[in-house]
C-alpha positions as CSV (number, residue, x, y, z in Angstrom):
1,X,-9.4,-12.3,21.7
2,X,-6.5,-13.2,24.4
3,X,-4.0,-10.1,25.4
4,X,-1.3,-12.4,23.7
5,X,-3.4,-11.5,20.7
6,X,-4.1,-8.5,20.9
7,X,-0.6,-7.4,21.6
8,X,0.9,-9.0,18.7
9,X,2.2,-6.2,16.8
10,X,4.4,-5.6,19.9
11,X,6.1,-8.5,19.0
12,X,6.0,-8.7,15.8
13,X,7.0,-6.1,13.2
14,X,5.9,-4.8,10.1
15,X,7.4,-6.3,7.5
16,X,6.8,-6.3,3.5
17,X,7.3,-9.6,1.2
18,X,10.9,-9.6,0.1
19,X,11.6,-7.2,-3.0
20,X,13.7,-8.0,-6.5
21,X,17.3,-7.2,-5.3
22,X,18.4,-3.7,-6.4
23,X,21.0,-5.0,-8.8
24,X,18.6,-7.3,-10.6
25,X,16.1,-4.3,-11.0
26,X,18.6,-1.9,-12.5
27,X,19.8,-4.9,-14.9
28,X,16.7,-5.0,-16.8
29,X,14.3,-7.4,-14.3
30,X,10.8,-6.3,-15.2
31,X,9.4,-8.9,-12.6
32,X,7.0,-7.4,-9.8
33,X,9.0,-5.7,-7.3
34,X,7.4,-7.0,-4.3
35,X,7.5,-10.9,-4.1
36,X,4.5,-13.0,-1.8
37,X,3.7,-13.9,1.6
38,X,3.7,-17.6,2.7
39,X,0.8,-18.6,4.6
40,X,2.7,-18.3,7.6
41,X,4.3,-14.6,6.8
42,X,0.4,-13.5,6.0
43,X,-1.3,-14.6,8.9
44,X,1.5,-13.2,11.2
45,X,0.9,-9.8,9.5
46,X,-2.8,-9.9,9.2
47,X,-2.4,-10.7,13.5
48,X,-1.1,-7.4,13.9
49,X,-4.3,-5.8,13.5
50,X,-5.9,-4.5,16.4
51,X,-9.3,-4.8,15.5
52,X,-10.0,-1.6,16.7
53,X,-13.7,0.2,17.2
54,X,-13.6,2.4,14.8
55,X,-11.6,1.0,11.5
56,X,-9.5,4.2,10.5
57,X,-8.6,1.6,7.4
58,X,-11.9,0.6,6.0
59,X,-13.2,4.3,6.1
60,X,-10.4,5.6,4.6
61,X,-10.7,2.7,1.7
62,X,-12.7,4.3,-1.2
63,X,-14.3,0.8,-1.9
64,X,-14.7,0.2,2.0
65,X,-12.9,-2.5,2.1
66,X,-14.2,-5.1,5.3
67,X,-10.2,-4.7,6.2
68,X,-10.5,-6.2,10.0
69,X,-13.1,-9.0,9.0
70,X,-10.8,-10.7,6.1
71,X,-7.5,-10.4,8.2
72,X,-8.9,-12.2,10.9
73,X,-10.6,-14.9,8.2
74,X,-7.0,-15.5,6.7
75,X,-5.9,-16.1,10.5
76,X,-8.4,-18.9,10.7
77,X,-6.9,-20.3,7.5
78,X,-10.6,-19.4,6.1
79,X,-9.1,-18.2,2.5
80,X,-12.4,-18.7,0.1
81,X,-14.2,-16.7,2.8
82,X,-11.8,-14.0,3.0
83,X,-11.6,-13.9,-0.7
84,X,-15.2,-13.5,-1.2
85,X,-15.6,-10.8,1.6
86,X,-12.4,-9.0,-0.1
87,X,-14.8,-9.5,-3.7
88,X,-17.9,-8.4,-1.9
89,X,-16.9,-4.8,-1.9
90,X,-13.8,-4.6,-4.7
91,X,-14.1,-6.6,-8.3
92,X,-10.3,-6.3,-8.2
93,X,-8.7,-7.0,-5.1
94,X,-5.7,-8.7,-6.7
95,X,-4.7,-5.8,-8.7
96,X,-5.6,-2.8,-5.4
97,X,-3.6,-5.1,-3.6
98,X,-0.6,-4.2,-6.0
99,X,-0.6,-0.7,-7.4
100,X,-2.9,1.0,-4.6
101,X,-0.8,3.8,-3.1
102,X,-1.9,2.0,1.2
103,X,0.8,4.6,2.5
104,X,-2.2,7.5,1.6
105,X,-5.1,5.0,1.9
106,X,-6.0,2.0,4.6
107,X,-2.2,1.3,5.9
108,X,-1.5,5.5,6.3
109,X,-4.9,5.5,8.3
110,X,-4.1,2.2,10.3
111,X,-4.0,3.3,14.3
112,X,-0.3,1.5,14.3
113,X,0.8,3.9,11.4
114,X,2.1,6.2,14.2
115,X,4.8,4.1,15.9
116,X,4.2,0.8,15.3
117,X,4.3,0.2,11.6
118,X,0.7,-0.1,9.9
119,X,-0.7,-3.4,9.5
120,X,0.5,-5.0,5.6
121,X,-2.7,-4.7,4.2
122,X,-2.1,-4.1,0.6
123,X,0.5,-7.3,0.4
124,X,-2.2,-9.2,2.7
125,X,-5.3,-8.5,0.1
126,X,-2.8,-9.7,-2.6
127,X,-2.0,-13.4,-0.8
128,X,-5.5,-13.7,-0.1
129,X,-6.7,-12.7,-3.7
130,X,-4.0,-14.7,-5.4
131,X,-4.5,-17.9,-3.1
132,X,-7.8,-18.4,-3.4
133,X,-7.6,-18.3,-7.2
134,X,-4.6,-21.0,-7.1
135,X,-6.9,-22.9,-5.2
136,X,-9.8,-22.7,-7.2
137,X,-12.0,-20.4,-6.0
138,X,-14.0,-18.2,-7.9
139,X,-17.1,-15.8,-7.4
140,X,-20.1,-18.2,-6.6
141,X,-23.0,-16.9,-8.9
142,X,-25.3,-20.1,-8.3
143,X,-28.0,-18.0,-7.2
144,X,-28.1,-15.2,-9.2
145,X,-31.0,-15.5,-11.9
146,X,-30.9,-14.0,-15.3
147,X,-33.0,-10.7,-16.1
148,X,-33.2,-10.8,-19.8
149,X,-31.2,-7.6,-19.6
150,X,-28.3,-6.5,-21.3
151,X,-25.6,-3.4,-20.5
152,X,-22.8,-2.3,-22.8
153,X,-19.6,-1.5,-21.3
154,X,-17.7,1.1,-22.6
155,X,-13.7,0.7,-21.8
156,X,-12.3,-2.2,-20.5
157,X,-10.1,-0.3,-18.0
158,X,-10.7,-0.9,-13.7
159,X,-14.2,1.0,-14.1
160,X,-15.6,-0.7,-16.8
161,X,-14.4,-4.1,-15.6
162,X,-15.8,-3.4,-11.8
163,X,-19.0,-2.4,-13.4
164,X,-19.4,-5.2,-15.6
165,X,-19.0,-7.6,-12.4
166,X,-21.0,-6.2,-10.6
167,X,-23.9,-6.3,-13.7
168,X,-23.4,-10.3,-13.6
169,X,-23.9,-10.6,-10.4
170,X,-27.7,-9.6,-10.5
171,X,-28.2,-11.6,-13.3
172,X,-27.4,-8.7,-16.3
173,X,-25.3,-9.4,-19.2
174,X,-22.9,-7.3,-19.8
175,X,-21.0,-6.8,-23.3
176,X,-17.5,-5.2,-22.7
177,X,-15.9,-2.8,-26.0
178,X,-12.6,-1.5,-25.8
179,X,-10.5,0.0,-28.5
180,X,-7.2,-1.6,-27.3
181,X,-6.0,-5.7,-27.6
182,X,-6.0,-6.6,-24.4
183,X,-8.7,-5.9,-21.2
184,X,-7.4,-3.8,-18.5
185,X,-6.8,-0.4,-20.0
186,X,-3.9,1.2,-18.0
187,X,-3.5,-1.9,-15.7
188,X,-2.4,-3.6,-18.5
189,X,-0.5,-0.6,-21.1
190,X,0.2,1.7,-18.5
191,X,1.6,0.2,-15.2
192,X,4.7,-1.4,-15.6
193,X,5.2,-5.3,-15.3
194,X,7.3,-4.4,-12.0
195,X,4.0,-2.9,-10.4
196,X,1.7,-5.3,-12.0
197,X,2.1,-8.7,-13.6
198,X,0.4,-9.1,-17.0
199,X,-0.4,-12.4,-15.9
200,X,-2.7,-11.0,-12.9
201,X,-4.8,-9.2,-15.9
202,X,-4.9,-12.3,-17.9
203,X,-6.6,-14.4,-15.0
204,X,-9.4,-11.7,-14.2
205,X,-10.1,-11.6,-17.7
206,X,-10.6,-15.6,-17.6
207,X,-12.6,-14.9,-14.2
208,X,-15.0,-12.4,-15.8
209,X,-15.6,-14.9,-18.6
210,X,-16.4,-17.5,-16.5
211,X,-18.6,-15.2,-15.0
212,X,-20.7,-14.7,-18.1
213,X,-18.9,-11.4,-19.1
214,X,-18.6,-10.8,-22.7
215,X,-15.6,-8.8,-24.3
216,X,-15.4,-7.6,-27.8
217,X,-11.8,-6.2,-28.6
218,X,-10.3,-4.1,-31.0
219,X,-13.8,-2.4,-31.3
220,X,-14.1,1.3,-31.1
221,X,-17.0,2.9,-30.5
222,X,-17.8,6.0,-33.0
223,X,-15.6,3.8,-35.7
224,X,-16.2,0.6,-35.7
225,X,-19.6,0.3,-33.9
226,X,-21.7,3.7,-33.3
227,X,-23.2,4.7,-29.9
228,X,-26.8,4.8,-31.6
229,X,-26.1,1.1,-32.2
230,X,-25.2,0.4,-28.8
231,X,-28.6,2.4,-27.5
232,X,-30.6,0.1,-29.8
233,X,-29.4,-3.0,-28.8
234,X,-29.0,-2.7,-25.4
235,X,-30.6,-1.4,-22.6
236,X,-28.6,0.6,-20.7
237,X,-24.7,2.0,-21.6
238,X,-21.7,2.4,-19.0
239,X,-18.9,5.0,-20.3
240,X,-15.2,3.8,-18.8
241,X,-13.5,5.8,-21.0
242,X,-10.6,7.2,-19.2
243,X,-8.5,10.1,-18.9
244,X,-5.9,10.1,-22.2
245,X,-5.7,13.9,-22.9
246,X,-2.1,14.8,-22.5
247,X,-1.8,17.2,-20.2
248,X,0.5,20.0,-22.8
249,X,2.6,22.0,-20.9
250,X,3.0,24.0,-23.6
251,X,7.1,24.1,-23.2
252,X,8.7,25.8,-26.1
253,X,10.8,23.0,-27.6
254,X,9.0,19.9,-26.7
255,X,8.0,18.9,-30.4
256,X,12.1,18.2,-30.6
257,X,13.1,14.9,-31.4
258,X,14.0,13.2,-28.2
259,X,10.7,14.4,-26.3
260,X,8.4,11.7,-25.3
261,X,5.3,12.0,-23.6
262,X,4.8,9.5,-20.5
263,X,2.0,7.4,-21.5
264,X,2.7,7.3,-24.8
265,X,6.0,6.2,-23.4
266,X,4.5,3.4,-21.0
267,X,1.8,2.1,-23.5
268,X,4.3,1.4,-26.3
269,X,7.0,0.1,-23.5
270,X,4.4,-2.4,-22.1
271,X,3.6,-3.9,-25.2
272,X,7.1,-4.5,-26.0
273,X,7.7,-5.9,-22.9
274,X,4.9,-8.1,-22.6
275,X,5.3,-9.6,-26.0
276,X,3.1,-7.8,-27.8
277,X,3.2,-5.8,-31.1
278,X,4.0,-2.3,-29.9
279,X,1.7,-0.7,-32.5
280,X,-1.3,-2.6,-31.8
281,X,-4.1,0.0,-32.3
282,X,-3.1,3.8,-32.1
283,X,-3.0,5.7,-28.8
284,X,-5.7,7.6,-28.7
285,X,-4.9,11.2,-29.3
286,X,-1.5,10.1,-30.5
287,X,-2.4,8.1,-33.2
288,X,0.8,8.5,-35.3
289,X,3.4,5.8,-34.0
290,X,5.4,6.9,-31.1
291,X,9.0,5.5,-31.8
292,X,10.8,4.4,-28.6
293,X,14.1,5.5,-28.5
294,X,17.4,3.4,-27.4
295,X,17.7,4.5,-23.6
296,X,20.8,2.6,-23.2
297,X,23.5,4.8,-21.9
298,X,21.1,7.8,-22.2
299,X,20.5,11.1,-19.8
300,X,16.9,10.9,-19.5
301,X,15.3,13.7,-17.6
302,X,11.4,13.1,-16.4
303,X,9.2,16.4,-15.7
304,X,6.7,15.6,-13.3
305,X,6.2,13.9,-9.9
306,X,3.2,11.7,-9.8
307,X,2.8,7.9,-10.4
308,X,3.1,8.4,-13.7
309,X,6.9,10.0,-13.3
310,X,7.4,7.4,-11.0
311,X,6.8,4.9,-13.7
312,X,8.8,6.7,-16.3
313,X,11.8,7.2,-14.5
314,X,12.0,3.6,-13.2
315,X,11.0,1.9,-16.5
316,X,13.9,4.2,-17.9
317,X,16.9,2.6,-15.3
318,X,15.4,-0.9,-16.6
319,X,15.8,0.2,-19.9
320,X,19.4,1.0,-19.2
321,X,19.4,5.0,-18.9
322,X,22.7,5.8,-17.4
323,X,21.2,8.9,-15.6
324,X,17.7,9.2,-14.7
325,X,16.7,12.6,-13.3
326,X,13.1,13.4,-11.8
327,X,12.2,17.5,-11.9
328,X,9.4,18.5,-9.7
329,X,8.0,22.5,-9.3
330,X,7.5,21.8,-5.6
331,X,9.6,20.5,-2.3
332,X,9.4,16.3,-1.4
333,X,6.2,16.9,0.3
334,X,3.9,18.2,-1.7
335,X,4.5,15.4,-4.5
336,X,1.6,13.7,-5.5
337,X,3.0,10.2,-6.1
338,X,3.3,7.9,-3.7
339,X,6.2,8.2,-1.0
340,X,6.6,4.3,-1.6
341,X,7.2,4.5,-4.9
342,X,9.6,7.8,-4.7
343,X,11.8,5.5,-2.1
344,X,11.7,2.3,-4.5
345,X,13.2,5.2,-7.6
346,X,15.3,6.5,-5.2
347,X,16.9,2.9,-4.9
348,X,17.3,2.3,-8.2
349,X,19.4,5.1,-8.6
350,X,16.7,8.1,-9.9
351,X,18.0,11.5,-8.9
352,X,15.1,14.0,-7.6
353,X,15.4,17.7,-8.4
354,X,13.1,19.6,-6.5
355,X,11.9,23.4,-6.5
356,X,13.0,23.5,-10.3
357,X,10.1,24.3,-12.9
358,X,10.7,23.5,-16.6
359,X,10.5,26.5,-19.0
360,X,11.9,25.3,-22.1
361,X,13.3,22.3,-23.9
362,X,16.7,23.2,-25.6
363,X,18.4,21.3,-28.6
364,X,17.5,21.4,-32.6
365,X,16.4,18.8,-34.8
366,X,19.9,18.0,-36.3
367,X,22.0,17.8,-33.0
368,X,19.6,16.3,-30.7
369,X,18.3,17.5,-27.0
370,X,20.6,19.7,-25.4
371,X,18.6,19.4,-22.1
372,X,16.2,21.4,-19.6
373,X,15.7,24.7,-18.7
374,X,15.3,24.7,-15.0
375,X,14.0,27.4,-12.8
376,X,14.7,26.9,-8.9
377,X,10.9,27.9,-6.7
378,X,9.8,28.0,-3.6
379,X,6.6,27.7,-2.2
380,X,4.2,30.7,-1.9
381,X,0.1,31.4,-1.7
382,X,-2.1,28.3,-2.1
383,X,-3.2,27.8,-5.7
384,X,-7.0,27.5,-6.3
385,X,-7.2,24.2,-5.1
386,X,-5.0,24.9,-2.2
387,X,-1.8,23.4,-2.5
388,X,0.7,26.0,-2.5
389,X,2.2,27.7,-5.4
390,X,5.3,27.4,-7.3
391,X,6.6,30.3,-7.4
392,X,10.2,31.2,-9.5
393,X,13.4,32.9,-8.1
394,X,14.9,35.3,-10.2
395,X,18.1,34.6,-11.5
396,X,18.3,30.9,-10.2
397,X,17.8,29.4,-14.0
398,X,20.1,26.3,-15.2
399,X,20.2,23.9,-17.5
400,X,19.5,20.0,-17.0
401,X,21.5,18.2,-19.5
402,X,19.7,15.3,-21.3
403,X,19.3,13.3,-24.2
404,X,15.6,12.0,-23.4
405,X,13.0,14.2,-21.7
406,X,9.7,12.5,-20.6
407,X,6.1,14.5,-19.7
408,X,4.7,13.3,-17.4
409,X,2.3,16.3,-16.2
410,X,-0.8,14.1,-16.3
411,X,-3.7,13.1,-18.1
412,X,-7.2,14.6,-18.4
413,X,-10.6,12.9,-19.9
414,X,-12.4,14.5,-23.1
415,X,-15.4,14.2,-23.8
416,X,-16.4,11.9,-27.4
417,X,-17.1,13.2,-29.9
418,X,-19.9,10.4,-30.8
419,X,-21.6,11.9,-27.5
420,X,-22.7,15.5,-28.4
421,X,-25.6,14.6,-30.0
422,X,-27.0,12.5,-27.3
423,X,-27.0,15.4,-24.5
424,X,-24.9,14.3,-22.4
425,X,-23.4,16.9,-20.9
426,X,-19.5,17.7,-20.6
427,X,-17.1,19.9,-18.3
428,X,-15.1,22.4,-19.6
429,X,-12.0,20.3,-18.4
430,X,-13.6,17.5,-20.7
431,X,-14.9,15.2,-17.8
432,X,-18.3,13.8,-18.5
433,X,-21.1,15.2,-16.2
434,X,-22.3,12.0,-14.4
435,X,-23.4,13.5,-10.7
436,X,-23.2,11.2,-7.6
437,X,-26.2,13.4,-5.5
438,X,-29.2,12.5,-7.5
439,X,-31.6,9.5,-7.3
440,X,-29.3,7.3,-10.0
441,X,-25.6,8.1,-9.0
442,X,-23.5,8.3,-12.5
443,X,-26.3,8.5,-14.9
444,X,-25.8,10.9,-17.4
445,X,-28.2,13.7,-19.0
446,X,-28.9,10.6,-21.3
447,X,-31.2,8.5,-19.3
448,X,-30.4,5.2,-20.4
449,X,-26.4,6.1,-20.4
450,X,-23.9,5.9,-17.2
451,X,-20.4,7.2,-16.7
452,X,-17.8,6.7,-14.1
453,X,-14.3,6.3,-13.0
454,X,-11.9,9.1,-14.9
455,X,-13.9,9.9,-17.6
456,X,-16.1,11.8,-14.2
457,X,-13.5,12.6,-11.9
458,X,-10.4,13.4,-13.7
459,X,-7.4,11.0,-13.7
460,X,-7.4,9.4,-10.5
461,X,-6.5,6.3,-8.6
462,X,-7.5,3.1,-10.1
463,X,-9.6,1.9,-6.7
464,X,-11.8,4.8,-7.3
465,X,-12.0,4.4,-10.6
466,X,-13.1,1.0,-9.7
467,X,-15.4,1.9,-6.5
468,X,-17.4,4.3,-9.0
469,X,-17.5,1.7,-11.8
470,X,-19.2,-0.7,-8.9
471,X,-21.6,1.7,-7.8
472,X,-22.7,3.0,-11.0
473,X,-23.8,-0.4,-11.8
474,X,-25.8,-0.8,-8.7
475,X,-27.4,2.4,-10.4
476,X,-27.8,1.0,-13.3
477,X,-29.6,-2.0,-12.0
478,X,-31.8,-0.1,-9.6
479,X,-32.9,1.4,-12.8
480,X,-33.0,-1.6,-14.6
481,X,-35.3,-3.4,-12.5
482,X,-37.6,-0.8,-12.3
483,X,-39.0,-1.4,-15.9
């Protein structure tokens, strides 16, 4: 590599693909924020990296992304190669490429973070991704002979989806169920169009059929097909279930008319948005209809600062909200969203309140919301899992008014129901036991039944939902072969 090469980032800045102008966002534009590279804007970028010794990026990746290697491919103008490297570690590449928070992943470890501007690797993965599918490629499974086996996926969310490519490609069928109309889970009910393109789901699925992948819709298991059934038929089962348990913060006056919780909020939102009949099959643990109301003009106040809030309060200003409001217990820093996505809000005109903690939801059934009440904190002893408390100041309570109030304090997996009687064994948080440290990663206390992504870990980012749903089917294989 010349110096001229190797010093390119001195010459060339970080940059991100132009973005949906601000005015056209808070108009009602449900388009993908971020726009793409030209072949020209990509390779520049990718040339920044610094193919340094030890790649901070790739380590910091959960799926371990080759980061270095498929940059300098897409310099070369070697696309299919750099999309099947990108493939060789991540089923989804298109979609991490989108809604993968880089600024706590590959980019905030990349050695120019500090100075220079990290290398634009999430946009990068995307134009590779996206380019070799325009083009025609597609995973090349020419060599892989069939087994005669057959796996049943469970959830057709990023785990179940990464495990079930990753079953084709040593030769296993795999049979996809999901209670829900569409593949994709929360890529396709719960992140907004702005973040993710329906149409990016819509491809994979095509890919994945192509592929030999089999998905049967609208089919819930425990209902409409019973896990014993599933056991019989084939021979090995992945769980992909998710994480849909409200998190309740128990808030006197959040049964009020006016309350919404956020996925709820986001699944029904999506479908309307998208085209789709916003009923559809029932959320699950919120199985009577969730009516959306008119945000048009509304004060909308949204508890809770992860990527979920962050998708509330900015599907909210394209829904027309005329005030949008995010409350979080704790200072700017300690948020657990991502900072990119608190400075896209921000532009769209979302106010953040921090330091206040909600302790009750005020209106009455015939008058409507009256608003929050808001206690200003500040930060004191580390909690148990050592991020620092929230703790109240005395006489600091106020009132946030609003019409709308969104929860959005998280999601947690429970175990089904259909599973007690198997012995698998459960959490008392409702996460399905599935350990990593033993001989079979993910397999449960069920031999012949696997479980990953945030049905194991608790809700969690969608690449490590998807780098457990990969590995748990190298597991499954291992164990497959073996017979």
């Amino acid at each position: 590599m010349s110096r001229k090469q190797v010093f390119q980032f001195l010459d060339l800045p970080r940059e991100m693909p132009r973005r949906i102008p601000v005015e056209l966002r808070t108009s009602g534009d449900w388009g993908e924020l971020y726009g793409k590279f030209g072949l020209s804007e990509a390779q520049h970028q990718a040339g920044r990296c610094l193919d340094c010794g030890n790649p901070y990026c790739s380590w910091k990746c959960p799926v371990h992304n080759a980061i270095p290697q498929w940059l300098q491919l897409l310099q070369e103008n070697r696309i299919a190669e750099a999309a099947a490297l990108c493939h060789s570690t991540n089923p989804l590449p298109e979609v991490c490429g989108r809604v993968c928070p880089q600024d706590r992943l590959c980019e905030g470890s990349c050695t120019l973070n500090d100075g220079f501007g990290a290398v634009t690797i999430g946009a990068v993965e995307k134009y590779i991704a996206d380019t070799a599918f325009d083009q025609g490629w597609r995973p090349d499974l020419s060599d892989v002979q069939p087994t005669g086996k057959r796996v049943a996926v469970v959830g057709a969310g990023p785990a179940g989806i990464a495990c079930a490519d990753r079953l084709a490609r040593t030769g296993i069928q795999a049979v996809v169920y999901d209670r829900y109309e569409q593949i994709g889970g929360l890529l396709q009910f719960g992140i907004p169009s702005f973040k993710l393109d329906k149409a990016v789901i819509a491809r994979r699925r095509e890919v994945l059929e192509e592929m030999g992948i089999e998905f049967r819709l609208g089919v819930e298991i425990g209902r409409d097909v019973t896990i014993g059934q599933l056991l019989g038929e084939y021979d090995a089962v992945f769980l992909g279930t998710g994480a849909y348990r409200y998190t309740d913060g128990g808030l006197p006056g959040q049964d009020l008319p006016g309350v919404l919780p956020a996925l709820p909020f986001l699944i029904q939102n999506s479908r309307i948005v998208g085209g789709n009949d916003p009923w559809g099959r029932p959320i699950a643990g919120w199985e009577d209809k969730i009516v959306l109301p008119d945000l048009n003009g509304q004060r909308v106040v949204v508890l809770g600062g992860g990527d979920t809030g962050m998708d509330c309060v900015r599907s909210a200003i394209r829904l027309g909200a005329g005030k949008v409001v995010c409350a979080y217990r704790r200072d700017e820093a300690n948020m657990p969203g991502s900072a990119r996505e608190v400075a896209n809000a921000r532009e769209e005109g979302v106010r953040f309140l921090f330091n206040r903690q909600p302790l009750a939801i005020e209106g009455d059934a015939g008058n409507g919301l009256h608003g929050v009440r808001v206690v200003e904190t500040r930060l004191g002893e580390p909690d148990a899992r050592g991020r620092q408390s929230a703790v109240p100041i005395e006489g600091s309570e106020s009132l946030l008014e609003a019409d709308i109030v969104i929860i959005a304090f998280g999601f947690s997996p429970q175990v089904p129901e259909w599973l007690n009687a198997l012995g698998v064994e459960g959490s008392p948080n409702g996460r399905i036991i599935a350990p990593v440290e033993q001989p079979l990663p993910y397999q449960t206390a069920h031999p012949k039944i696997f479980a990953g992504g945030d049905c194991v870990r608790g809700a969690d980012l969608v690449v490590t939902a998807v780098a457990e749903g990969r590995d748990a089917a190298a597991s499954i294989a291992r164990m497959l072969s073996d017979q």
